[in-house]
C-alpha positions as a LaTeX table, in Angstrom:
\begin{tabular}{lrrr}
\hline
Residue & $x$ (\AA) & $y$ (\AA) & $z$ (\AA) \\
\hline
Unk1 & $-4.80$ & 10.27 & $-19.39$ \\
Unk2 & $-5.65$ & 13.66 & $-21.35$ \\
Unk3 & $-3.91$ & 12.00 & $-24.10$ \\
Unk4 & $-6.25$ & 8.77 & $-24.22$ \\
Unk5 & $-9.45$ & 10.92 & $-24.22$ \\
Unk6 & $-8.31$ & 13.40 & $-26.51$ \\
Unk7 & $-7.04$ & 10.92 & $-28.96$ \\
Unk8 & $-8.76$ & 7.54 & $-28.66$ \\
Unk9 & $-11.83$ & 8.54 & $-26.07$ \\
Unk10 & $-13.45$ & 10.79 & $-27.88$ \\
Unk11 & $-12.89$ & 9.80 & $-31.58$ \\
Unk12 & $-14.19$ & 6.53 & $-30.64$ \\
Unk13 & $-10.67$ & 4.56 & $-32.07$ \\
Unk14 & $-9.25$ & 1.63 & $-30.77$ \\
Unk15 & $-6.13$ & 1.25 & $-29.31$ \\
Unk16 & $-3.45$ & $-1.58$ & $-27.00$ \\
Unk17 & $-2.12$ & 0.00 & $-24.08$ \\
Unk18 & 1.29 & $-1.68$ & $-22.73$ \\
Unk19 & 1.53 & 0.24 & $-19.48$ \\
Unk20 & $-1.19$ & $-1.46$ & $-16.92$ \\
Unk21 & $-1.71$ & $-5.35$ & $-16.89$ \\
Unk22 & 2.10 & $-6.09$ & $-16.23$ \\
Unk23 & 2.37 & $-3.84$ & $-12.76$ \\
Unk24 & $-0.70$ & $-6.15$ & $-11.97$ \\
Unk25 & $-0.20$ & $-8.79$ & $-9.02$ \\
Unk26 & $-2.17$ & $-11.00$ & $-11.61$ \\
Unk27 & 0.76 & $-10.68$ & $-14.55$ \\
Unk28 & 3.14 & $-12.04$ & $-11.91$ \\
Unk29 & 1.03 & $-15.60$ & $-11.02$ \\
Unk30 & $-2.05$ & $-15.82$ & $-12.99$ \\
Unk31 & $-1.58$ & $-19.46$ & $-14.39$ \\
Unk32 & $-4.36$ & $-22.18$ & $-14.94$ \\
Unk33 & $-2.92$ & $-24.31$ & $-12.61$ \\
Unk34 & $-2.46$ & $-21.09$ & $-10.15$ \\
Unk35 & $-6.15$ & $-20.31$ & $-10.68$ \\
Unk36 & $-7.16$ & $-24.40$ & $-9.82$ \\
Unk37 & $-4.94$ & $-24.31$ & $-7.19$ \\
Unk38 & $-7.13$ & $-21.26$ & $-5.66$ \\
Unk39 & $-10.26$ & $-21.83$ & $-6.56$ \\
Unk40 & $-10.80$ & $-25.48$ & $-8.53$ \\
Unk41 & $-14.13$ & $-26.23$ & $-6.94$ \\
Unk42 & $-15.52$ & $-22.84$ & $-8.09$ \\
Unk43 & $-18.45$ & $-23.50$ & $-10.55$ \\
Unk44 & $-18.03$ & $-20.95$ & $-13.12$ \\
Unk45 & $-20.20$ & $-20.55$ & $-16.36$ \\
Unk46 & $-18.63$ & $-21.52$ & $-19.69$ \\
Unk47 & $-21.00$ & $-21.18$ & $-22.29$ \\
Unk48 & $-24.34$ & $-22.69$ & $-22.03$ \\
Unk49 & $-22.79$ & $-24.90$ & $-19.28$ \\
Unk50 & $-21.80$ & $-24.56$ & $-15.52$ \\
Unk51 & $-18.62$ & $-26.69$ & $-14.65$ \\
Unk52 & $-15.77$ & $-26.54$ & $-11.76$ \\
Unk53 & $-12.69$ & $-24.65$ & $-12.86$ \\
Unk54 & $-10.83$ & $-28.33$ & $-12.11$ \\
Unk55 & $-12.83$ & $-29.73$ & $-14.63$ \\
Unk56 & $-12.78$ & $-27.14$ & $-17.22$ \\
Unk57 & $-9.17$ & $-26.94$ & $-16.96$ \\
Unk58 & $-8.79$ & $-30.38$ & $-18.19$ \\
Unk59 & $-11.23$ & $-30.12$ & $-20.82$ \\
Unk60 & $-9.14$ & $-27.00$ & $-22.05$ \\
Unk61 & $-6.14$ & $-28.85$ & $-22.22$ \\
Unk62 & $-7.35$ & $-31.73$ & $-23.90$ \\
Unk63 & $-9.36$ & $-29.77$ & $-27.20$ \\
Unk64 & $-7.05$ & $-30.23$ & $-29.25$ \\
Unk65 & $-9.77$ & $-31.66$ & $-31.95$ \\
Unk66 & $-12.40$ & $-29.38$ & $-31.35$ \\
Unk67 & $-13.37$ & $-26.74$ & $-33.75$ \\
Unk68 & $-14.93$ & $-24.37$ & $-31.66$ \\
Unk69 & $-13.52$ & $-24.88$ & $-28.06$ \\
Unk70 & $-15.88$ & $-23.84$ & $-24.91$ \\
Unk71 & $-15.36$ & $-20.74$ & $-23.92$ \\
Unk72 & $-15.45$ & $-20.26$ & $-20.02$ \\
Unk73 & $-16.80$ & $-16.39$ & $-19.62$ \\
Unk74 & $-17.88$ & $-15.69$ & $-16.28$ \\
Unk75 & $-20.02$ & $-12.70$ & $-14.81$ \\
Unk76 & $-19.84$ & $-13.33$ & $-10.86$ \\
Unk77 & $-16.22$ & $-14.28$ & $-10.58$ \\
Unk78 & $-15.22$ & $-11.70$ & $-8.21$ \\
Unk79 & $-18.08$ & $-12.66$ & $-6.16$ \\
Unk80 & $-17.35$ & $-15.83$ & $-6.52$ \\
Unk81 & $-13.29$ & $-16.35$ & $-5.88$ \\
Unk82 & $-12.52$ & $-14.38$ & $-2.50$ \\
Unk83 & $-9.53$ & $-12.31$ & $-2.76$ \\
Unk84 & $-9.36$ & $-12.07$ & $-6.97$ \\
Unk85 & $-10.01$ & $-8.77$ & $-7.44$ \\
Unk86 & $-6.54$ & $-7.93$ & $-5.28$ \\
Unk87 & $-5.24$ & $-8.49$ & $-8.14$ \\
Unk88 & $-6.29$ & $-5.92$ & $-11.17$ \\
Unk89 & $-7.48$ & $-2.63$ & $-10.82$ \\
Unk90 & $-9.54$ & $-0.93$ & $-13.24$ \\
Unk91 & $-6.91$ & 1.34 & $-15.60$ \\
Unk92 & $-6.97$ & 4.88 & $-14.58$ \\
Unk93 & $-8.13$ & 5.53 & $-18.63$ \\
Unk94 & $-11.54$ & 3.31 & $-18.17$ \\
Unk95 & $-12.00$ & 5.00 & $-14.50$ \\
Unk96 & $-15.18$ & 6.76 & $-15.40$ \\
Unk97 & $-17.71$ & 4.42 & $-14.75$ \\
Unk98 & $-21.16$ & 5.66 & $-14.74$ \\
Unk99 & $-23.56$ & 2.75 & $-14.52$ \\
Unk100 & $-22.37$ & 2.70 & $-10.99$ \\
Unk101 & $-24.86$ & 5.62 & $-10.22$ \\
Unk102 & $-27.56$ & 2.21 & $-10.02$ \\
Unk103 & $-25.79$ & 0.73 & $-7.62$ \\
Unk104 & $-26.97$ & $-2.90$ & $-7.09$ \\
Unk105 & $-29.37$ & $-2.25$ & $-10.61$ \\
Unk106 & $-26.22$ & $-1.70$ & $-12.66$ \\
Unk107 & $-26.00$ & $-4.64$ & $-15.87$ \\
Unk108 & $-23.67$ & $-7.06$ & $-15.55$ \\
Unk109 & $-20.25$ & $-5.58$ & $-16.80$ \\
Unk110 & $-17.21$ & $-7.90$ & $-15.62$ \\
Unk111 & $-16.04$ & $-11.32$ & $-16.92$ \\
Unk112 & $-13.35$ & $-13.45$ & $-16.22$ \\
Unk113 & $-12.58$ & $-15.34$ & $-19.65$ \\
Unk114 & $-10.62$ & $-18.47$ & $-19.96$ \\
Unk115 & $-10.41$ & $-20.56$ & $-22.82$ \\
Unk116 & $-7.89$ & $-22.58$ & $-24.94$ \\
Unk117 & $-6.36$ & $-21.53$ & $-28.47$ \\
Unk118 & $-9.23$ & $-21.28$ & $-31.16$ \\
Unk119 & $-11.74$ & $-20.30$ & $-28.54$ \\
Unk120 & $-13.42$ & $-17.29$ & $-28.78$ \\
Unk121 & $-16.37$ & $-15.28$ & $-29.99$ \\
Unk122 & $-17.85$ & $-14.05$ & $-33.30$ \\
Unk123 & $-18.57$ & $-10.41$ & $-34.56$ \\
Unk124 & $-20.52$ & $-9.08$ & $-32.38$ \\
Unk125 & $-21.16$ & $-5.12$ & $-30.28$ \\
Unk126 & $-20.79$ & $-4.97$ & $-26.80$ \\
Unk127 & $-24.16$ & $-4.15$ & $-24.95$ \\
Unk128 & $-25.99$ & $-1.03$ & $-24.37$ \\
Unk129 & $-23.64$ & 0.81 & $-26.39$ \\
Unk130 & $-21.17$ & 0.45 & $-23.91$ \\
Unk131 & $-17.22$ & 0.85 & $-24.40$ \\
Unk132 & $-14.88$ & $-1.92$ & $-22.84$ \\
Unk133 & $-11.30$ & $-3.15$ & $-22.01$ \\
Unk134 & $-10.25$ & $-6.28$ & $-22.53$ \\
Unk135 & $-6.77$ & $-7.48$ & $-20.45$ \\
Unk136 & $-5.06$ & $-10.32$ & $-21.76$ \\
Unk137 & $-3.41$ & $-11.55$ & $-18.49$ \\
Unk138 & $-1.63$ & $-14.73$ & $-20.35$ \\
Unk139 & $-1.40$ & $-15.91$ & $-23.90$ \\
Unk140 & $-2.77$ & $-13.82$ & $-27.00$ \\
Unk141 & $-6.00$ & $-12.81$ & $-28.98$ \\
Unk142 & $-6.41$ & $-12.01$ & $-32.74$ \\
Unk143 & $-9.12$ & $-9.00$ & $-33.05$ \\
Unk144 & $-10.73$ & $-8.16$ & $-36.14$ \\
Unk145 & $-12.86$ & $-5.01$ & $-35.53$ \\
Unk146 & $-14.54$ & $-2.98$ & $-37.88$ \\
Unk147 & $-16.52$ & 0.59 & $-36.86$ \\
Unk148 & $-19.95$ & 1.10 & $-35.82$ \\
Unk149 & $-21.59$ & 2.05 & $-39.80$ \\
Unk150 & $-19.79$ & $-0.88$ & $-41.41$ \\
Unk151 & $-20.89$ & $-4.71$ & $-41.67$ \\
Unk152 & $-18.94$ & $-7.00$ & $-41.55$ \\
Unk153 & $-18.43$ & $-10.07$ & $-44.17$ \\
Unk154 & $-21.38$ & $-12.67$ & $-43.40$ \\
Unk155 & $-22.74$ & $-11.00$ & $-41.23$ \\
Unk156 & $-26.20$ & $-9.79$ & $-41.30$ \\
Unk157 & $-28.71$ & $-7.66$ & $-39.56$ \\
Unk158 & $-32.14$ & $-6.74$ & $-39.00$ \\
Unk159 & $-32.66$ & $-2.91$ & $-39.46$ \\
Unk160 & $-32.27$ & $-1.64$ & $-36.39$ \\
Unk161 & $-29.47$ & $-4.87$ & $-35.68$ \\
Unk162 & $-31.88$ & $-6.18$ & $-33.01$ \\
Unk163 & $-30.94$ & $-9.36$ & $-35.14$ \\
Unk164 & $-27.76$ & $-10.40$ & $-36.17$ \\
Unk165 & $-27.02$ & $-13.63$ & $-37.56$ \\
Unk166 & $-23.45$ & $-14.56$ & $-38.46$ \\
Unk167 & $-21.65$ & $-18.06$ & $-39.28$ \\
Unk168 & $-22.03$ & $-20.30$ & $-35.94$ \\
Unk169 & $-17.88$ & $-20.65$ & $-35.47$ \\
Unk170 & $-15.23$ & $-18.50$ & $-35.80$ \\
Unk171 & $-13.10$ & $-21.13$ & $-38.17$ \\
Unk172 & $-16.02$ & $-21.06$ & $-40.33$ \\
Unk173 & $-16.22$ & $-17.18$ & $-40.81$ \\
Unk174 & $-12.19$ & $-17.70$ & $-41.21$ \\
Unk175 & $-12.49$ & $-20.11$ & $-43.90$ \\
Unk176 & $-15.60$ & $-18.56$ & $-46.04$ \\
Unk177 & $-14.94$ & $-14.94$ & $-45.39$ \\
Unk178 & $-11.50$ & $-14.04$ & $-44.28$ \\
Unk179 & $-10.05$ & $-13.60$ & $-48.12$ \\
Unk180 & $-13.59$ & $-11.32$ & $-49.07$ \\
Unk181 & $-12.28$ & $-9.28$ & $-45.62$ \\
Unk182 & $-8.92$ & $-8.77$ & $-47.21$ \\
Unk183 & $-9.93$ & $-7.86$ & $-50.17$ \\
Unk184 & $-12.90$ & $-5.77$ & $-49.28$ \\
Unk185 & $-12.67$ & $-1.41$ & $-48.83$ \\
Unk186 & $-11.85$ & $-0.46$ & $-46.06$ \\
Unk187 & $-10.56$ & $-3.84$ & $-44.99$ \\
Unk188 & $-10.99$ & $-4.61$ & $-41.29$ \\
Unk189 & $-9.00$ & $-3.34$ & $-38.28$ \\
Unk190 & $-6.73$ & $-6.13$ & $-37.29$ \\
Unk191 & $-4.71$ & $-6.64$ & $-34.20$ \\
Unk192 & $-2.51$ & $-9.06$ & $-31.78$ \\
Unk193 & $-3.38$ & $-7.96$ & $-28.02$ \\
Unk194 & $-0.34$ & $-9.99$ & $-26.34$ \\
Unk195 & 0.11 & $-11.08$ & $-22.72$ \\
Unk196 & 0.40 & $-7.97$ & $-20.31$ \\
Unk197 & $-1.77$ & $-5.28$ & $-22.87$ \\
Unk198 & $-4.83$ & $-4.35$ & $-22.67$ \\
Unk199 & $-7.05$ & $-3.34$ & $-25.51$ \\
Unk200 & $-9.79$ & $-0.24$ & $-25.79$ \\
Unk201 & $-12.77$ & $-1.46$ & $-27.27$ \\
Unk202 & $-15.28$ & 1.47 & $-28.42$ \\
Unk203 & $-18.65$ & 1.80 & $-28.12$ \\
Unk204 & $-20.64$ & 0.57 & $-31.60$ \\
Unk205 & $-17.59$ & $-1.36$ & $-33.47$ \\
Unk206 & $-17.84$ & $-4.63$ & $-34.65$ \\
Unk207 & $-15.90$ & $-7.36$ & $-32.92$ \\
Unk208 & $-14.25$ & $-10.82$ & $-33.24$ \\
Unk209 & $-11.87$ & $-12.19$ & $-31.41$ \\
Unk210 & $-10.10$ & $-15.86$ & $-30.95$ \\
Unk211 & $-7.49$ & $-16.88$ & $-28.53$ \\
Unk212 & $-4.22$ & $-17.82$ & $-31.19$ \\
Unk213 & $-2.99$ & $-19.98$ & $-27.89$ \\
Unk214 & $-4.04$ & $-20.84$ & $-24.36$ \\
Unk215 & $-5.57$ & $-17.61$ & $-22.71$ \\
Unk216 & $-6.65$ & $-15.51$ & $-19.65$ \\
Unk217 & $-8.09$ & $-12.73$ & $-19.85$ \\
Unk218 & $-10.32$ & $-10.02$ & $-17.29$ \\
Unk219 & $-13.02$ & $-7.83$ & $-19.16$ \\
Unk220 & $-14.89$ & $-4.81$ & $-18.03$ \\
Unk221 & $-17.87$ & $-2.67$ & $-20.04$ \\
Unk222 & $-18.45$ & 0.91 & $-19.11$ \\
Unk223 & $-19.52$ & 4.21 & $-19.64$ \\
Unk224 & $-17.61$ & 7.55 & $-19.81$ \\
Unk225 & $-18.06$ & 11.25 & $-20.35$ \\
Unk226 & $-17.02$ & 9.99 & $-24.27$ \\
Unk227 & $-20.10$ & 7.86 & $-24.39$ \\
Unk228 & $-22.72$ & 8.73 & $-21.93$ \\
Unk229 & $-24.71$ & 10.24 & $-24.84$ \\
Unk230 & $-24.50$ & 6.99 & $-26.82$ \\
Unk231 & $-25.59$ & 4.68 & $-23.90$ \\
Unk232 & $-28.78$ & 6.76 & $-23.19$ \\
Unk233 & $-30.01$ & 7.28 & $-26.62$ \\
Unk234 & $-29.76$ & 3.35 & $-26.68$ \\
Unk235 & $-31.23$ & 2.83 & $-23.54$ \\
Unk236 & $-34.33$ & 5.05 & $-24.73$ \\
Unk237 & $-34.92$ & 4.77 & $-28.42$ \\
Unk238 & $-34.14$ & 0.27 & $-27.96$ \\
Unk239 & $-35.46$ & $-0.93$ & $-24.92$ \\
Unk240 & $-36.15$ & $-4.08$ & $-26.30$ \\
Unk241 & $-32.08$ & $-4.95$ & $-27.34$ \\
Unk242 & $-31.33$ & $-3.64$ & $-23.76$ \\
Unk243 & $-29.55$ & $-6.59$ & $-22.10$ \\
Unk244 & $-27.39$ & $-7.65$ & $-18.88$ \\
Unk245 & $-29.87$ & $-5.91$ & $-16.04$ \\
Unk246 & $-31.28$ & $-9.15$ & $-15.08$ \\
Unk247 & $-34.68$ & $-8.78$ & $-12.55$ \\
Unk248 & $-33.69$ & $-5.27$ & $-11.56$ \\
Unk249 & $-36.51$ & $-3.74$ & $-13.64$ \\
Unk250 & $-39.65$ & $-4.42$ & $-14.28$ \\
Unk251 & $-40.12$ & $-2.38$ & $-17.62$ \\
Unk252 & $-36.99$ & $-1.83$ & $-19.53$ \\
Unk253 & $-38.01$ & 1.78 & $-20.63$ \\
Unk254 & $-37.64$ & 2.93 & $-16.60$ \\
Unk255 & $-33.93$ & 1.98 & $-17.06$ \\
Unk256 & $-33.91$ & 5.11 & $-19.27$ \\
Unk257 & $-35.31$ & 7.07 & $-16.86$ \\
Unk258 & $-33.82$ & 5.39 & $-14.27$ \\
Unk259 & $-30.13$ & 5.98 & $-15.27$ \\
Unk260 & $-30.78$ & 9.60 & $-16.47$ \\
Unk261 & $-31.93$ & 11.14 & $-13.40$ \\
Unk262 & $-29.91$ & 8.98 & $-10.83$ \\
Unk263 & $-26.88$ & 10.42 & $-13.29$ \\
Unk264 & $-27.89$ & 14.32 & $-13.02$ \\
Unk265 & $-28.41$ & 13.66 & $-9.61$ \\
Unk266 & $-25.18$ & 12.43 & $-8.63$ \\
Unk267 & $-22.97$ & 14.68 & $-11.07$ \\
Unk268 & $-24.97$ & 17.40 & $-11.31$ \\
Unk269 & $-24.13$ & 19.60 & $-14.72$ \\
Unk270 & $-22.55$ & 17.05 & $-16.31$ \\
Unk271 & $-24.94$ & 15.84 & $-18.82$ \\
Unk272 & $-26.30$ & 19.47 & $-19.64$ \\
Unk273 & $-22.71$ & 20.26 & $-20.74$ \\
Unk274 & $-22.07$ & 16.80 & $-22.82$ \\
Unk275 & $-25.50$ & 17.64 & $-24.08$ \\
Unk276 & $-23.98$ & 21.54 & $-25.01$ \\
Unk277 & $-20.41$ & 20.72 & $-26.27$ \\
Unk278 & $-22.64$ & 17.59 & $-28.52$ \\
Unk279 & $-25.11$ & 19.85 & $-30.31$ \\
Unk280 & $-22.08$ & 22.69 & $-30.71$ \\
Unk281 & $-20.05$ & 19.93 & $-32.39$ \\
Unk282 & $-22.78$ & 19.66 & $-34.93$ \\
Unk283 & $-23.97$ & 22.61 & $-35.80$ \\
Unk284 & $-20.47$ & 24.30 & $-36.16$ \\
Unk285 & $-20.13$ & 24.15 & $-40.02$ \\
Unk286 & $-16.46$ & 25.86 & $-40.76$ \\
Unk287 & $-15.63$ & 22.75 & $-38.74$ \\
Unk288 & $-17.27$ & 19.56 & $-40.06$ \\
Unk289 & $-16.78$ & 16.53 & $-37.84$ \\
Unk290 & $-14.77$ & 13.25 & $-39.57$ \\
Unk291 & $-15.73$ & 10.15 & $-39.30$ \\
Unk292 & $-13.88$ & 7.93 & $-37.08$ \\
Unk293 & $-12.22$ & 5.99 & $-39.95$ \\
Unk294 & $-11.34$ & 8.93 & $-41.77$ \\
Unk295 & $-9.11$ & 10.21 & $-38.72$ \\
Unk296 & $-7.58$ & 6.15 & $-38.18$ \\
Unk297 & $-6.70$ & 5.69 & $-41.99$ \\
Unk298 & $-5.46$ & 9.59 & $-41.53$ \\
Unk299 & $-3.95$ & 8.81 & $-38.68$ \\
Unk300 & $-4.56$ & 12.19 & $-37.58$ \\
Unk301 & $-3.27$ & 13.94 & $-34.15$ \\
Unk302 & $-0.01$ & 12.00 & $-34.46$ \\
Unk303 & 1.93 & 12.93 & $-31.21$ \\
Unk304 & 4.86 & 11.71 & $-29.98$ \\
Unk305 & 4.75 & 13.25 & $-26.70$ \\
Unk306 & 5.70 & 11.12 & $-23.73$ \\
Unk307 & 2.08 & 10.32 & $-22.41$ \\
Unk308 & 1.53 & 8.67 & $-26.11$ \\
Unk309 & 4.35 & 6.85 & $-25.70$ \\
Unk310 & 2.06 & 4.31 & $-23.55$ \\
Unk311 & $-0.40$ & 3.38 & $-25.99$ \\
Unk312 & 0.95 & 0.57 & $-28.35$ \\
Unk313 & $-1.05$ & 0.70 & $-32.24$ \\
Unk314 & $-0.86$ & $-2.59$ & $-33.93$ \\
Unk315 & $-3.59$ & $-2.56$ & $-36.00$ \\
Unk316 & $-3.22$ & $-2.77$ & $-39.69$ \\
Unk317 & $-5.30$ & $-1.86$ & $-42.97$ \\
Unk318 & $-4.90$ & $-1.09$ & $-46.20$ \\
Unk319 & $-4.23$ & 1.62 & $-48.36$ \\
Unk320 & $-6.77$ & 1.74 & $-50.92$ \\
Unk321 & $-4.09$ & 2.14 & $-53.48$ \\
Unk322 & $-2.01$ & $-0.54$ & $-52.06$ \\
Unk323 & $-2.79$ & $-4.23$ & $-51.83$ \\
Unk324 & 0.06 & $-4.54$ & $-49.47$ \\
Unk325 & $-0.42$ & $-4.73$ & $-45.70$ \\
Unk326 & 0.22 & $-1.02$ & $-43.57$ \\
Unk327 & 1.64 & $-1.44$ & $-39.69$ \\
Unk328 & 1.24 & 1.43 & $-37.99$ \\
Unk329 & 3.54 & 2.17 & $-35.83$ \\
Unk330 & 4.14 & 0.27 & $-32.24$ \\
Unk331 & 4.96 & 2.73 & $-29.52$ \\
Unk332 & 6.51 & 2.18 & $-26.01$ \\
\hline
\end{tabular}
C-alpha cells in the first residue's frame, strides 16, 4: 500500500496491478451467459439506449460487422442486480474515497461495462478530476493514455477543455492518427490490461481504450489524499464542466462548498495539512518538483522490494533516440 502511494499515488503515474481481481468471487464465474443467467431481464443502459442484458447479449455476439460496437456502461448496476456487489471489493490501494462525505449527493462513480471486441471509448478525462480503476474481469483492453499537459493526436480543445472534439470512432482515430501517435515526442503510454488486472487511472490523463476481444469489466472514480487538491480546485474554478451529480444541487458552485466543508468536517486536519505539505512542495527550490513524465520515461524510484512486486508495468514508449519500441519491465 505505502508502495502504491509513494510511487504511483502521488506522482500521478499509471500502473496494472495483478494482485486483486483474481481472489475476486467475480474472476471465478463472471461469464455473459453467467451474468444472463442472473439477471437477463435487467434493463441496463448501453449508450444512448436502454435494453435487457438478454438482449444485449445477443446483439454483442452478433457485431461482428459493426465498426463501432454499443457499448453497455451502466451507473446503477449494483442497485440494480441484487447480490453483485458480493462479488468485488474496492482494492485496498483505491480505499480512500472521499466523495462519500455527500452521502446520497455524491456523483455517480461506478459502472459495470460490457461490450464486445472493438467496443470502447475515445480519448477522453475522467470527471471532476477524479482518479479511477478499471478491472477487467474477462477478456482484454488496449489503453492509450497520455498525461494531463499533453493532447493527444486529433484531438482538440477549447481553452479551458470544456470542449473537446475528437474523431466519432475509435477505428477512425486508429486509422488517421495511430502512425502520427507513433511517431510523435513523447509517443503515448500504451498498455494491455488482461483478464484478472486492474489498471490505475490518474487524475487529468488522457484516455482511450477498446476491448481487443469480448469484455467485462467493473469501474470505480474516486478521490484520495493524492488528489483531493485537484478535485476541489476543479470543482471551484469549473463549475460549469462539473458532471455526474444529477438533481442533487441546485447551483453547481455549492458543490464546492458543499464538499469542502462536509470534508473538514468529517476528517478534521486533513485538508490543512494536504494544503501545507502542497505549498511546501512548491516553494522548496533546492528541490524542484518533475513532471510526471519526466519520472515515467526516468523510471525513477525503481524498487524491487516485495510490496512492488504486485504492481505489473506494461506500458511502453519510446526513447527519443530510439525508434524502436521500450517494455518496461512486467513484475509479479
Amino acid at each position: 500500500m505505502d508502495a502504491f502511494i509513494a510511487e504511483y499515488a502521488k506522482p500521478n503515474k499509471p500502473v496494472i496491478i495483478t494482485d486483486v481481481v483474481t481472489k475476486w468471487p467475480a474472476y471465478k464465474k463472471w461469464t455473459m451467459d453467467y451474468l444472463v443467467e442472473k439477471w437477463g431481464d435487467v434493463v441496463f443502459r448501453a449508450e444512448a439506449i436502454d435494453i435487457k442484458l438478454r438482449e444485449y447479449a445477443r446483439y454483442a455476439a452478433n457485431s461482428n460487422m459493426d465498426e463501432s460496437p454499443l457499448y453497455l456502461f451502466d451507473k446503477n448496476f449494483a442497485e440494480k442486480c441484487y447480490g453483485i456487489e458480493n462479488d468485488y471489493s474496492v482494492p485496498e490501494y483505491f480505499a480512500e474515497d472521499f466523495f462519500k462525505v455527500l452521502d446520497k449527493n455524491r456523483p455517480d462513480y461506478r459502472w459495470l461495462i460490457i461490450g464486445p471486441s472493438r467496443a470502447g471509448s475515445t480519448f477522453h478525462k475522467d470527471p471532476n478530476s477524479t482518479s479511477a480503476w478499471n478491472a477487467v474481469i474477462t477478456g482484454s483492453k488496449k489503453w492509450i493514455m497520455y498525461p494531463p499537459n499533453i493532447l493527444p493526436p486529433g484531438v482538440f480543445t477549447s481553452d479551458d477543455e470544456a470542449e473537446v472534439t475528437s474523431p466519432i470512432s475509435l477505428m477512425e482515430w486508429h486509422l488517421n492518427f495511430y502512425k502520427e501517435a507513433q511517431r510523435s515526442h513523447p509517443r503515448p503510454l500504451e498498455g494491455v490490461c488482461q483478464a484478472g488486472e486492474i489498471i490505475f487511472v490518474p487524475n487529468g490523463w488522457w484516455h482511450m481504450v477498446v476491448n481487443l476481444e469480448d469484455s467485462i469489466a467493473i469501474t470505480q472514480n474516486f478521490v484520495g489524499t493524492h488528489n483531493l487538491l485537484n478535485v476541489l480546485c476543479f470543482l471551484r474554478d469549473k463549475p460549469d464542466q462539473i458532471s455526474g451529480f444529477g438533481n442533487s444541487f441546485e447551483n453547481c458552485r455549492d458543490i464546492y462548498k458543499t464538499f469542502r466543508e462536509a470534508f473538514r468536517e468529517r476528517y478534521q486536519g486533513v485538508l490543512e495539512k494536504i494544503e501545507l505539505e502542497n505549498e511546501r512542495k512548491f516553494v522548496n527550490k533546492n528541490n524542484p518538483i518533475k513532471s510526471t513524465w519526466d519520472k515515467i520515461k526516468n523510471n525513477e524510484n525503481g524498487n524491487e522490494n516485495s510490496e512492488v512486486k504486485k504492481f505489473s508495468f506494461n506500458f511502453e514508449f519510446e526513447d527519443s533516440n530510439d525508434d524502436s519500441n521500450n517494455d518496461v519491465d512486467k513484475r509479479r
